[in-house]
C-alpha positions as CSV (number, residue, x, y, z in Angstrom):
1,X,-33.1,25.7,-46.6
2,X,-35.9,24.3,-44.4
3,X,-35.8,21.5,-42.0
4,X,-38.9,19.8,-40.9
5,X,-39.1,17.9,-38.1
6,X,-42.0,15.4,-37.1
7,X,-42.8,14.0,-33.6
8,X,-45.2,12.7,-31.5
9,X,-45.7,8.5,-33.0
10,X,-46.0,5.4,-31.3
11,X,-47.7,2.7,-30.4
12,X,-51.9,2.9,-29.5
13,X,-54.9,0.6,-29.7
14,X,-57.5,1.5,-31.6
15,X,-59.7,4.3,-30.4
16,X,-57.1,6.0,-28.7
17,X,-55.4,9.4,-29.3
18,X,-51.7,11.1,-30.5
19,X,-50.7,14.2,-31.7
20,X,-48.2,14.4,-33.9
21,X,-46.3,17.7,-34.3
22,X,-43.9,19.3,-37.2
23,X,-41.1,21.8,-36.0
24,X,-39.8,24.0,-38.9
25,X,-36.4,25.5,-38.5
26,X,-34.4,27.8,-41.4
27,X,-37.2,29.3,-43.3
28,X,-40.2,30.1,-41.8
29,X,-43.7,28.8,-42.9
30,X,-45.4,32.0,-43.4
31,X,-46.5,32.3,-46.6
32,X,-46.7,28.4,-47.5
33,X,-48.8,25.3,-47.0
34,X,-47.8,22.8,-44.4
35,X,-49.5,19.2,-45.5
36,X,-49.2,15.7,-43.6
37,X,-49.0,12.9,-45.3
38,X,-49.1,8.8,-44.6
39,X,-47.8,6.1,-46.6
40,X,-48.1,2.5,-45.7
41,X,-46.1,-0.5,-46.3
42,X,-46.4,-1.7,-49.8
43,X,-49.2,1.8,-50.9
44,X,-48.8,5.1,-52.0
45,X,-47.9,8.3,-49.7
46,X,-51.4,9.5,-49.4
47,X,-52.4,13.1,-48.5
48,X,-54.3,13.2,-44.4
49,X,-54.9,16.9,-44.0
50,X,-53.1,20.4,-45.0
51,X,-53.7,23.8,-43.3
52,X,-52.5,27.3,-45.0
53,X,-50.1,29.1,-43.0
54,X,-51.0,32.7,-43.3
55,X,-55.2,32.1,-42.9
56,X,-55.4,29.1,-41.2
57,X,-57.8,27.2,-43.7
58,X,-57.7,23.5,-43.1
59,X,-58.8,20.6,-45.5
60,X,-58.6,17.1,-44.6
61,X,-58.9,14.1,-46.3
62,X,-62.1,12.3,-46.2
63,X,-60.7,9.1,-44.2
64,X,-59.9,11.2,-41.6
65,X,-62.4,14.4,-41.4
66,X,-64.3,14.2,-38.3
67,X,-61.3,13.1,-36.3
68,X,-57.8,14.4,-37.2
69,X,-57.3,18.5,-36.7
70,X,-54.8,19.6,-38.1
71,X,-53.4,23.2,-36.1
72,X,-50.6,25.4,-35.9
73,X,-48.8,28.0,-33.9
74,X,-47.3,30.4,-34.6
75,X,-44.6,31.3,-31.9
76,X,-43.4,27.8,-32.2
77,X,-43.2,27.7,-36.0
78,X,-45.4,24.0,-35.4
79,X,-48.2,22.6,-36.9
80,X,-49.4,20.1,-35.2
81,X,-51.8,16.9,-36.2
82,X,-54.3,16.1,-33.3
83,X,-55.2,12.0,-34.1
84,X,-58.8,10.8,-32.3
85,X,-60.5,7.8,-32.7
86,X,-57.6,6.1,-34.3
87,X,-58.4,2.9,-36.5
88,X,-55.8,0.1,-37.6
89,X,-56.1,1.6,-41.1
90,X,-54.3,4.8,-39.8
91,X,-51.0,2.5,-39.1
92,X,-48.8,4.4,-41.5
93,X,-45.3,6.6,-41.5
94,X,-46.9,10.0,-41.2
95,X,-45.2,13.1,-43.1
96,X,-45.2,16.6,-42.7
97,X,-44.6,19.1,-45.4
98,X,-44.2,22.5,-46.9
99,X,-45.0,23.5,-50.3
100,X,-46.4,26.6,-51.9
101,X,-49.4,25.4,-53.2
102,X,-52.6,24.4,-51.9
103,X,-52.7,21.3,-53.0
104,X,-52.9,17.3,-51.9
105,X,-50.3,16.3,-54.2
106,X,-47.2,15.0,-52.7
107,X,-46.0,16.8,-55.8
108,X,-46.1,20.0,-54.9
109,X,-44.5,19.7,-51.5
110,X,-40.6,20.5,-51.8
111,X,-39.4,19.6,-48.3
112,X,-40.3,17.1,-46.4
113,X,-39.3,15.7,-42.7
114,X,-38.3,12.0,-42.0
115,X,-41.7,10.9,-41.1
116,X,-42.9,8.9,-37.6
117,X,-44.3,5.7,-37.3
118,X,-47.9,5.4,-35.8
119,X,-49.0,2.1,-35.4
120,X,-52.7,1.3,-34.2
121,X,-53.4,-1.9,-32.5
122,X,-56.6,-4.1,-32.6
């Protein structure tokens, strides 16, 4: 069993920073694919970035490319999500989670952590 953990949310006006970070316990990530996801009120939980565990390859949606990272370390079994230059259209519950392919689909993720609020004020 795998428990994912997500932290790091709040409150910030728009141009500011967070970083959000997901702690695995059980399983380790090794040899999957750690994705974050967002989903708004009243849309669909879309993909933000997702990062390979073993190589390190990133992608990243193209809302956010050029100003989320997405990271992860190893010793601390945590991939973190590094948020800059943070619009009101990033106000979402933000997801992390592990799957086993490389993929954006919410689909092929098969655990997932309770999510964080981020909320980005005008």
């Amino acid at each position: 069993q795998v428990q994912l953990v997500e932290s790091g949310g709040g409150l910030v006006q728009a141009g500011g920073s967070l970083r959000l970070s997901c702690a695995a316990s059980g399983r380790t990530f090794s040899r999957y694919v750690i994705g974050w996801f967002r989903q708004a009120p009243g849309k669909e939980r879309e993909f933000v970035a997702r990062i390979r565990w073993n190589s390190g390859t990133t992608f990243y949606a193209d809302s956010v490319k050029g100003r989320f990272t997405i990271s992860r370390d190893n010793a601390k079994n945590t991939v973190y999500l590094q948020m800059n230059s943070l619009k009101q259209e990033d106000t979402a519950v933000y997801y992390c989670a592990q799957g086993t392919y490389y993929s954006g689909s919410p689909n092929d993720y098969d655990y997932w952590g309770q999510g964080t609020q981020v909320t980005v004020s005008t």
